[in-house]
C-alpha positions in Angstrom: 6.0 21.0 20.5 8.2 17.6 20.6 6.8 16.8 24.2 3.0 17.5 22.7 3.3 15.7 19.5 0.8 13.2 20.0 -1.7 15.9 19.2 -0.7 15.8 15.7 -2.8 12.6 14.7 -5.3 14.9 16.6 -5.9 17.5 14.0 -7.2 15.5 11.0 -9.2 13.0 13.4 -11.3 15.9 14.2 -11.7 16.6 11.0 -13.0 13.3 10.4 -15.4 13.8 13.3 -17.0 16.9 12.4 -16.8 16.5 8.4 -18.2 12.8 9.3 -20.9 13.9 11.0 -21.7 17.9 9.7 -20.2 17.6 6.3 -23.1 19.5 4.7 -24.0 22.1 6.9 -19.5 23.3 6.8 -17.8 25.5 4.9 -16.9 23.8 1.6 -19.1 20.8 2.4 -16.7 20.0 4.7 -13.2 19.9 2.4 -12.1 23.1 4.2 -12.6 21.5 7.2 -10.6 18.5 6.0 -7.6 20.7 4.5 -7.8 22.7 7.9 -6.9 19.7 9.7 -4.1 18.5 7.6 -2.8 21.9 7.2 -2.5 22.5 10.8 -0.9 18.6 11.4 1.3 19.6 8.4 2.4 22.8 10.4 3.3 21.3 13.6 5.0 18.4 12.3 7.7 20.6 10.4 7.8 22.3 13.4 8.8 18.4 15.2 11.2 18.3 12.9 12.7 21.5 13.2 13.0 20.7 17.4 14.6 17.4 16.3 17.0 18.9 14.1 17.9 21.4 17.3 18.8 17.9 18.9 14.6 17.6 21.1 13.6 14.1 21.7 11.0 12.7 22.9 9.5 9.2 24.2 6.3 9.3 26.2 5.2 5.8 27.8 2.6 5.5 29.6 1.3 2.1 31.1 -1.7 0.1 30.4 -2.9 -2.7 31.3 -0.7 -6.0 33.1 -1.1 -9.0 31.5 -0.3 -11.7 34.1 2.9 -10.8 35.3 4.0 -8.4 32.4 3.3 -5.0 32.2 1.7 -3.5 28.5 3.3 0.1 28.2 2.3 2.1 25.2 3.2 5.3 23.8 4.8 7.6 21.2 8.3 8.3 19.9 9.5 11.6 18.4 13.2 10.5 17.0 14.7 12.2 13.8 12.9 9.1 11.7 9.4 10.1 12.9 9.9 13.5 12.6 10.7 13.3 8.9 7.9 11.0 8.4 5.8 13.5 10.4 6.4 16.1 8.2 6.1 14.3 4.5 3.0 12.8 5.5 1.8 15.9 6.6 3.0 18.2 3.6 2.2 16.0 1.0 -1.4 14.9 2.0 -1.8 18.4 2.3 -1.3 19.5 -1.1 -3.4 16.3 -2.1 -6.5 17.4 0.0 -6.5 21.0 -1.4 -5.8 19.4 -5.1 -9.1 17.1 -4.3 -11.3 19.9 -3.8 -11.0 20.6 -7.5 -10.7 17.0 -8.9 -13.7 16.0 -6.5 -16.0 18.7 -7.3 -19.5 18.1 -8.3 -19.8 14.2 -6.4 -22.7 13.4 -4.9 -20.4 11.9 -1.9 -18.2 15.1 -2.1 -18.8 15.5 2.2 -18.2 11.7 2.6 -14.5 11.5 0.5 -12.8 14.2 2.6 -14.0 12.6 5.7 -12.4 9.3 4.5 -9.4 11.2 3.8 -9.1 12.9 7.3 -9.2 9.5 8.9 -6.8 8.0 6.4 -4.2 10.6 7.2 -4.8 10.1 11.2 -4.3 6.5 10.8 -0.6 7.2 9.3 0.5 10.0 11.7 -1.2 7.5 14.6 1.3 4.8 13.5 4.7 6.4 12.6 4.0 8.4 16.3 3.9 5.0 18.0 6.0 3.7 19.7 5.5 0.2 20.2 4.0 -2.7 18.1 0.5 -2.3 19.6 -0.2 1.3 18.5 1.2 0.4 15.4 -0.5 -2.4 14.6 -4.0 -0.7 15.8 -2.6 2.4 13.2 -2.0 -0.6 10.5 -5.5 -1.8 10.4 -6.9 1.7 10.4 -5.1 2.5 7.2 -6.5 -1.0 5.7 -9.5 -0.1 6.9 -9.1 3.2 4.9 -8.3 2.3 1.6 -11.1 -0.1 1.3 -13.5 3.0 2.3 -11.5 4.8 -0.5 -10.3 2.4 -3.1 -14.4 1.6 -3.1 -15.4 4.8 -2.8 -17.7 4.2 -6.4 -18.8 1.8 -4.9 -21.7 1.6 -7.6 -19.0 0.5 -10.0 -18.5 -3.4 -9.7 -14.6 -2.9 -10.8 -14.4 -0.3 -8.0 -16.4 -2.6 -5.4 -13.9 -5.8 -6.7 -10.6 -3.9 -6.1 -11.5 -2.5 -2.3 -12.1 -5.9 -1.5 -9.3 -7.3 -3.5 -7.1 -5.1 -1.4 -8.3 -5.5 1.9 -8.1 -9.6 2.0 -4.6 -9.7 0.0 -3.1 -7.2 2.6 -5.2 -9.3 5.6 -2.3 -11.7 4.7 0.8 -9.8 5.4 -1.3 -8.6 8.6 -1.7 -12.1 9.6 1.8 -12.9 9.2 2.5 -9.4 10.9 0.7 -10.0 13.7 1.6 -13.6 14.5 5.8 -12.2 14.5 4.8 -9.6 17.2 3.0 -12.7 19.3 6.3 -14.7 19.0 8.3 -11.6 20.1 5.7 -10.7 23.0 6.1 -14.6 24.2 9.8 -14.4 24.3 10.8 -10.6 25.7 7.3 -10.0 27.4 6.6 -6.5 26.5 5.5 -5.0 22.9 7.9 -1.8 23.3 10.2 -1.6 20.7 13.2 -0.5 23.0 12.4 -3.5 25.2 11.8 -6.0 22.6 15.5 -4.7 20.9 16.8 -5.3 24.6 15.3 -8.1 24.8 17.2 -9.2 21.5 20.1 -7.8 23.1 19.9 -9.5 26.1 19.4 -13.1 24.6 15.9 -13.6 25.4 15.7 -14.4 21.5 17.8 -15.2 19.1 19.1 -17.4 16.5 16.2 -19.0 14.1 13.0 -17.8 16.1 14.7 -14.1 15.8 14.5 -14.6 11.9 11.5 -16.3 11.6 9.7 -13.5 13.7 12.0 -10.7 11.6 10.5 -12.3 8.7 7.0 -12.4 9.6 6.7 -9.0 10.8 8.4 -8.3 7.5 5.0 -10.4 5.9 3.1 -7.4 7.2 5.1 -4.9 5.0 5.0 -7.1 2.2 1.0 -6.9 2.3 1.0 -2.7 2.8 4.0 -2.5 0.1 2.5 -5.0 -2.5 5.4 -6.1 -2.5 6.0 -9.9 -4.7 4.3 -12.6 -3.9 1.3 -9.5 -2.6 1.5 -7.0 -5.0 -1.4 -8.1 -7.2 -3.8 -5.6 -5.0 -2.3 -2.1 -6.0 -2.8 -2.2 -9.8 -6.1 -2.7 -9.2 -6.2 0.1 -6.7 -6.6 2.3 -9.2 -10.3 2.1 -9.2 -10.8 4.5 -6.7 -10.2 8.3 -7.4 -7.3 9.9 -8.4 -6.3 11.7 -5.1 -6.7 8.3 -2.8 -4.2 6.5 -5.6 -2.2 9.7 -4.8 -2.2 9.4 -1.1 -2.1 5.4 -1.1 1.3 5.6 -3.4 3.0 8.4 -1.5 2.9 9.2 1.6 0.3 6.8 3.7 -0.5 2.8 3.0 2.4 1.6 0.8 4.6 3.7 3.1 3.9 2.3 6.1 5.4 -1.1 4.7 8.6 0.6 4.4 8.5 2.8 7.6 7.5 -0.7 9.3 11.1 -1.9 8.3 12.8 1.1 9.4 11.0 1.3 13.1 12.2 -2.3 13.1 15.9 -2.5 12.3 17.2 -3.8 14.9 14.8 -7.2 14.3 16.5 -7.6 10.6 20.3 -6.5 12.3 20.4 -8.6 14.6 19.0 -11.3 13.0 21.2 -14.5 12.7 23.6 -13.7 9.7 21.4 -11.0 8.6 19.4 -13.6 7.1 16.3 -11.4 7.5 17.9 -8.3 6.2 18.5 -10.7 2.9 15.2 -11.5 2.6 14.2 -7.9 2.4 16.6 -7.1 -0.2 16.2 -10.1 -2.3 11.9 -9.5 -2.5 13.0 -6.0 -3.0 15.5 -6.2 -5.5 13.3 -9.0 -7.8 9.8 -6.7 -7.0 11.9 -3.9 -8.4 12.6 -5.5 -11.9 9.3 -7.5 -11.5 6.7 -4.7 -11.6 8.7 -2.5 -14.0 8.4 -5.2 -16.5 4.5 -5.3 -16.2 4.3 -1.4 -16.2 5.4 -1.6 -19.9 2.6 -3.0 -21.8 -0.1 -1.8 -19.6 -2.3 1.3 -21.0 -4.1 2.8 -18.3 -2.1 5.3 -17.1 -2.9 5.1 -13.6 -2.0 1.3 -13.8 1.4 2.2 -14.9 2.2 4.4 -12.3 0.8 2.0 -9.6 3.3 -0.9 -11.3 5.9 2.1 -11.3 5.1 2.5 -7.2 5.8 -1.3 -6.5 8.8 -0.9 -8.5 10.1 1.9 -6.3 8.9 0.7 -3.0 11.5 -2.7 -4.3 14.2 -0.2 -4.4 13.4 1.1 -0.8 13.7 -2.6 0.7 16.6 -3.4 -1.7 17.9 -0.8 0.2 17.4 -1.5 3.8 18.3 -5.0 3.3 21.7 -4.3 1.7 21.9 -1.9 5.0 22.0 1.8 3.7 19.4 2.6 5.9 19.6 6.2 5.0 19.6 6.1 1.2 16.7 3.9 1.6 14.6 5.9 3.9 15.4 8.8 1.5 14.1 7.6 -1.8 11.1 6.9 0.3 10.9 10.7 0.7 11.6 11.8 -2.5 9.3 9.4 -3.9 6.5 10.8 -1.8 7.2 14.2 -3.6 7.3 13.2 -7.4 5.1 10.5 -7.2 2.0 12.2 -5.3 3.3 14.7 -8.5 2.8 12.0 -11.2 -0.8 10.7 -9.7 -2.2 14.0 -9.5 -0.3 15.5 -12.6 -2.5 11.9 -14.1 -5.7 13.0 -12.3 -5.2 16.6 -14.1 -5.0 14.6 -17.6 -8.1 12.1 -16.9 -10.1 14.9 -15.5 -10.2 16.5 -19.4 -10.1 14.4 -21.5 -12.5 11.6 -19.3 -9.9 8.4 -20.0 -7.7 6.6 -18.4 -6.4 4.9 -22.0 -2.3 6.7 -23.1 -3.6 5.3 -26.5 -6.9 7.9 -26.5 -4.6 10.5 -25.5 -1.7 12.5 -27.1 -1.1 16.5 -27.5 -1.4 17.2 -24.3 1.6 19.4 -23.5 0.4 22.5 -25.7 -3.1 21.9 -24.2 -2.0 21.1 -20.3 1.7 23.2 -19.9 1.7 23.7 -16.6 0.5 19.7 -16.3 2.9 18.7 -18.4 6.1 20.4 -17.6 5.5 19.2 -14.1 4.7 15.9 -15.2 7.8 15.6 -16.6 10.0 17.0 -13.7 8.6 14.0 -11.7 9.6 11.5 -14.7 12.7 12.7 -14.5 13.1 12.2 -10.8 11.4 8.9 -10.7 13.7 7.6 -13.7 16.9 9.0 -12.0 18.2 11.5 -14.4 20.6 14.0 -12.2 19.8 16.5 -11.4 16.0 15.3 -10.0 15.6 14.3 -6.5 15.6 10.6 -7.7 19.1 10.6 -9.0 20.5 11.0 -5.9 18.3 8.5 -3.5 18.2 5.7 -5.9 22.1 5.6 -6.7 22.9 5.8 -3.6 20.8 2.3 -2.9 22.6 0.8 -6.4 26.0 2.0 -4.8 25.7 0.2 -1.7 23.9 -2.6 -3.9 27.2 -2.9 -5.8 29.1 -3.0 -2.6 27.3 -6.1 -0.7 25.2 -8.1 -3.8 26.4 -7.7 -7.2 23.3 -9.6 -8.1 21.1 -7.2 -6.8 23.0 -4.4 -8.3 22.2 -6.3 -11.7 18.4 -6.1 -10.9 19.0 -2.6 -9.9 20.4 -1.2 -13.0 18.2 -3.3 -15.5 15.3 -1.5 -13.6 16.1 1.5 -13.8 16.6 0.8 -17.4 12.8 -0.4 -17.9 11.6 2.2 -15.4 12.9 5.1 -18.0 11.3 2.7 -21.0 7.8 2.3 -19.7 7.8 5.9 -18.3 9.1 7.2 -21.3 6.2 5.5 -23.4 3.9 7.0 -21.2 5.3 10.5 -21.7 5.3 9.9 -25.7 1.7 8.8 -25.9 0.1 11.2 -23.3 1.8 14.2 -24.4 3.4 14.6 -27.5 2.4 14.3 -31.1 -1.5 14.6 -32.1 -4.4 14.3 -29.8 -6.3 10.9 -30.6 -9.3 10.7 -28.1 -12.4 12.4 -29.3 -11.5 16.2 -29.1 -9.3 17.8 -30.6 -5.7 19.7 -28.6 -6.6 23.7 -29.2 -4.3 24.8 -31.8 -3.6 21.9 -33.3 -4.5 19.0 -35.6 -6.9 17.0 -33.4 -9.6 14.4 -33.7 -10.9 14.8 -37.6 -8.5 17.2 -38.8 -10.1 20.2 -37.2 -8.5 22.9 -34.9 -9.9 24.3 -31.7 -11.3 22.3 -29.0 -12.5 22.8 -25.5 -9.3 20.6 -24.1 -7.7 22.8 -21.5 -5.3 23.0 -18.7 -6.8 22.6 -15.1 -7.8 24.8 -12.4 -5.3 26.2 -10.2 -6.9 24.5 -7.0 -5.3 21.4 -9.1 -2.2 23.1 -10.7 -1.0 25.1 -7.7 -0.3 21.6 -5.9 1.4 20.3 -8.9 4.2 23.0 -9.0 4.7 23.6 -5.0 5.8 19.2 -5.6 7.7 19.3 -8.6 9.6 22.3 -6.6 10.1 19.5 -3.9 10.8 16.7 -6.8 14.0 19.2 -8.1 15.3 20.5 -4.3 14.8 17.4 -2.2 18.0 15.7 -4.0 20.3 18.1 -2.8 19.5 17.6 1.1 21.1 14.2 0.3 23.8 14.2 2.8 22.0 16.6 5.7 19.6 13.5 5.4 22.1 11.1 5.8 23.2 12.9 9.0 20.1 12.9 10.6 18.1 9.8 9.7 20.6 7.0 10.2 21.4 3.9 12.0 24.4 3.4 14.5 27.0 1.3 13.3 25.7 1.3 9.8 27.8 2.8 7.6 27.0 4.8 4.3 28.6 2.8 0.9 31.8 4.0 -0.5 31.2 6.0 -3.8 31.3 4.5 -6.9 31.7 6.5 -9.8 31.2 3.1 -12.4 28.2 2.5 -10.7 26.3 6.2 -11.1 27.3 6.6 -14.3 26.1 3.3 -15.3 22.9 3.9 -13.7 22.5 7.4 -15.6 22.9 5.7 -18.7 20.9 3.0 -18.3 18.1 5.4 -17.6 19.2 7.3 -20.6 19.2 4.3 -22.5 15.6 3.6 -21.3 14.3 7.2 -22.6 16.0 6.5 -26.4 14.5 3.4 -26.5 11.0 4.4 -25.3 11.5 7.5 -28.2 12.8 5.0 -30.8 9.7 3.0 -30.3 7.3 5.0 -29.5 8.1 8.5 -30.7 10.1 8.4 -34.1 8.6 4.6 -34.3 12.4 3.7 -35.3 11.5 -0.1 -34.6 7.1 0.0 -34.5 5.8 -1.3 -31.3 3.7 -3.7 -33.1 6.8 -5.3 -35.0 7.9 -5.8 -31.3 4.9 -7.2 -29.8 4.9 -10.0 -33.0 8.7 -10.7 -32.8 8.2 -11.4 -29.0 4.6 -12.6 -28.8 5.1 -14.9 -25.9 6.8 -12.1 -24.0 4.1 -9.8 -24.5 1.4 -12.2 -23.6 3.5 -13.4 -20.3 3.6 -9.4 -19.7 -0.4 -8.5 -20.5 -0.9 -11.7 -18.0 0.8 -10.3 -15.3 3.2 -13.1 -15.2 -0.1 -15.2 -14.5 0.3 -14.5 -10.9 -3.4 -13.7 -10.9 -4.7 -16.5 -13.1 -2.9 -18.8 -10.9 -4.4 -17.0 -7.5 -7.5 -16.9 -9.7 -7.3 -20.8 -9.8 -6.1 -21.6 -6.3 -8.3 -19.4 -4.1 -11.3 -18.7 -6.4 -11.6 -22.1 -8.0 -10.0 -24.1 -5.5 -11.0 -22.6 -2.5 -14.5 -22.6 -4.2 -14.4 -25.9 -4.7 -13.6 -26.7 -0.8 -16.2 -24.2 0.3 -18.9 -26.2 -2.1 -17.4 -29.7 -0.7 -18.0 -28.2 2.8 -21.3 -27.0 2.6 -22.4 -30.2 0.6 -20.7 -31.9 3.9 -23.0 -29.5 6.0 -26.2 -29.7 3.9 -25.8 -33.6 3.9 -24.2 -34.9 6.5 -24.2 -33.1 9.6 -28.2 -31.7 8.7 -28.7 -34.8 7.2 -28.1 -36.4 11.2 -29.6 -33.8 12.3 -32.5 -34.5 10.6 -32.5 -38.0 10.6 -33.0 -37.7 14.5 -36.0 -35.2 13.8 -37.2 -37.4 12.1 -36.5 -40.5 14.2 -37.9 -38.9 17.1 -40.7 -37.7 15.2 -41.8 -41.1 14.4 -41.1 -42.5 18.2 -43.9 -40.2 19.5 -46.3 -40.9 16.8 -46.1 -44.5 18.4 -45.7 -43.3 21.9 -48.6 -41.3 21.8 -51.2 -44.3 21.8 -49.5 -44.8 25.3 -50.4 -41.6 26.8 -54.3 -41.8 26.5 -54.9 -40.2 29.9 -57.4 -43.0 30.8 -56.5 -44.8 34.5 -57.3 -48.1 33.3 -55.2 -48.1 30.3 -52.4 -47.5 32.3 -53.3 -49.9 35.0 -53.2 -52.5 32.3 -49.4 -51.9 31.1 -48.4 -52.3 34.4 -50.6 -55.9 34.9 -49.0 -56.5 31.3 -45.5 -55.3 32.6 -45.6 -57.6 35.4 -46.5 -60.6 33.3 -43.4 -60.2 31.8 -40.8 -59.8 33.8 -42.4 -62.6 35.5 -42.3 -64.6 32.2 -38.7 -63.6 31.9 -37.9 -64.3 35.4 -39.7 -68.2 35.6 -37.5 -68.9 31.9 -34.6 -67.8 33.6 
């Protein structure tokens, strides 16, 4: 199966195809189609990685075209790396496809959404296969492509419209910078193969500050697909689109790829001069981390949170390949796949009864929504690091090695995880526990108006089956730590020494995070609206987004605005303006021209008598 991998992108493109083009007339209106191709890509990528673990390789080149005197050879790479990728991707979109068919049931577009997803999910198994900057860059648009097809899949919603173009632009900029890195290491090595462009590196061809600079731009492109700081400002608003695309955007395809990008790359961060590159990755890492996690908790929508809770994480996966635990960083990229595809859906299962997005219009939920609920809370756990949930062990081990190279970054480290378990916390506290407060009431229980009863109720098992086969992966995944370390690693990377200090401090700053979230939020200890007057100017930097938006509001909207109305007045006025001047010119000439071309013999036979005369005249006053 290694040898015949590239097939695997194969399976949901023809989903695409057919779903695309005969959703209606299928089974399902197409979504069985859809789950039949993922299924089946799911199935022979665990088999990949089954062959890789038995020590199969694979790298198929092929070439394609010369360009002058340098040869373009493209292809695909089965390696431990993409054979774990492989098999997430597939096994996670999975679940989400078959959980879609429930949360997606009765749209108008129902056909239309599960073709979007097939090509969505080819687009990432397309890129982690390739092997060379070409196909992964033609795999890195695609899934751009895709979540503005998704992300604006209501498109009838101006907010929904707004965000899927919000997206696409902001991430057009780390393509940009993506794409001009590859051109500077094409120009120096000559070929767009990773193995020859790392052979390249190692043979001198490039080096020193044009190695980092180009490290650092293809690092641009991950920066876009990660939303990572200064580019993050595009996932919150993400959330527009349905619940599964949020799902499949935050676990296992777009903001993935950023991360994966880094991995497939190493050797350009390595090598670069100093690791100066490898810095930069965990510096934007290690600050997004703290950054977004601050932001997650005053926000409401509890999509929103989650999304500032994904750019978070997706910090701790950089902070971790720059501070070079290339395995522990890769890792919490997995387990994050598992509990936080759990915590999108597990918030699609919660908005899909009670119709809100708003924690505050919520409450109750856990004796309406068990199975929901329970599951929702295995994946807080993991996400917030509490041992012994698959995010215990990936994130600590990214703190440990933080500690070891950057106590700096071990600082912003720890104070995350300590505002992770605080903002996730209050989401837990106002979604599930004490009394319902939207407008029906929890069944069994005190609800909206003092009554009892209700129609609130836990979802179908098309959406609650996928919910506990993940949190089952959220809970076992963490003890596969060190077989993962073994096979998805780096040569001449070492794994960080053990630090006891460090993992307990981490577990207790979590822990510290939870008693503070129930202190506030729960046994309202200290009120949350005591806080939010005794640090007003906090708040109002938080509910601002740090202004980061205001500010691009002002510089591209209103700025750029204002040079796009300068340069059409420019255009209206001065280049039509000679344009038209000439028209008008010329216009003019042949109104007085015209009285010359009468058509009549002797007219003309007179201009040239008169002509004569004067150059005569001119000659004799010479």
């Amino acid at each position: 199966m290694t040898h015949v991998a590239w097939i695997i992108p194969l399976f949901p493109l023809a989903a695409f195809a057919a779903v695309m083009f005969w959703g209606e007339r299928l089974p399902g209106r197409g979504a069985y189609v859809s789950i039949a191709g993922i299924v089946l890509a799911a199935v022979a990528g665990i088999a990949v990685l089954f062959e890789v673990l038995g020590g199969a390789r694979a790298d198929l080149t092929y070439p394609w075209a010369v360009l002058g005197a340098r040869p373009l050879v493209v292809g695909f790479v089965v390696d431990p790396l993409a054979a774990v990728m492989l098999a997430m991707v597939g096994v996670v979109a999975s679940l989400i496809t078959i959980y879609s068919v429930g949360y997606m049931h009765g749209d108008p577009r129902f056909p239309r959404f599960f073709a979007y997803l097939s090509l969505f999910q080819f687009s990432m198994l397309f890129l982690v296969l390739a092997d060379n900057f070409l196909f992964m860059y033609a795999g890195w648009e695609l899934v751009g492509l895709c979540s503005y097809l998704l992300i604006g899949f209501w498109f009838e919603r101006p907010a929904a419209a707004r965000a899927a173009l919000k997206a696409f632009v902001t991430t057009r900029v780390g393509d940009f910078s993506m794409m001009i890195g590859i051109l500077i290491l094409f120009l120096h090595t000559g070929t767009l193969a990773f193995t020859g462009v790392f052979h390249g590196i190692e043979a001198g061809q490039i080096g020193g500050p044009v190695l980092t600079l180009a490290a650092i731009l293809v690092f641009g492109g991950a920066v876009g697909k990660s939303a990572q700081i200064p580019l993050h400002v595009w996932l919150p608003d993400a959330m527009e689109g349905p619940t599964p695309v949020s799902a499949l955007i935050h676990a296992a395809t777009m903001v993935a790829a950023g991360v994966y990008l880094v991995a497939r790359t190493y050797p350009l961060f390595l090598l670069s001069q100093g690791h100066q590159a490898l810095q930069v990755v965990a510096y934007v890492g290690g600050i997004t981390a703290l950054f977004a996690a601050t932001m997650g908790v005053v926000e409401d929508d509890i999509k929103r949170v989650l999304a500032y809770s994904t750019v978070s994480q997706l910090g701790y996966m950089f902070m971790g390949l720059g501070v070079l635990t290339y395995s522990a960083g890769m890792f919490h990229l997995i387990t994050h796949a598992f509990f936080k595809a759990l915590l999108f859906l597990g918030a699609g299962s919660v908005i899909h009864v009670v119709a809100t997005n708003n924690m505050k219009e919520m409450g109750g939920l856990a004796r309406a929504m068990p199975v929901t609920f329970w599951t929702f809370l295995v994946a807080t756990l993991a996400l917030t690091g509490i041992p012994p949930f698959s995010g215990f062990f990936s994130k600590d081990a990214i703190l440990m090695a933080a500690y070891t190279h950057d106590k700096v970054l071990w600082g912003l480290g720890t104070l995350g995880a300590f505002v992770t378990a605080l903002y996730m916390g209050r989401l837990i506290w106002y979604t599930f526990a004490g009394a319902f407060r939207g407008g029906a009431p929890v069944p069994g229980g005190s609800g909206a108006g003092g009554h009892t009863g209700g129609h609130l109720h836990e979802s179908p098992a098309v959406m609650t089956v996928p919910l506990v086969i993940l949190a089952a992966g959220s809970i076992a995944l963490g003890f596969l730590e060190h077989p993962f370390d073994r096979f998805v690693h780096f040569e001449g990377v070492e794994a960080a020494p053990f630090h006891l200090g460090v993992l307990v401090g981490s577990v207790l700053a979590a822990l510290a995070g939870w008693g503070a979230a129930g202190a506030i939020y729960y046994w309202r200890i200290i009120p949350s609206g005591s806080l939010r007057q005794g640090f007003r100017p906090l708040y109002t930097l938080l509910v601002r987004k740090y202004y980061v938006d205001d500010l691009y509001g002002w510089v591209f909207l209103r700025a750029g605005g204002a040079v796009v109305w300068l340069a059409g007045a420019f255009d209206r006025y001065i280049v039509d303006g000679l344009v038209n001047a000439a028209g008008v010119v010329t216009a003019q000439l042949g109104l007085v021209l015209r009285y010359l071309q009468t058509g009549r013999e002797e007219n003309y036979l007179l201009l040239i008598f008169l002509s004569v005369v004067v150059i005569v005249l001119v000659r004799f006053v010479r």
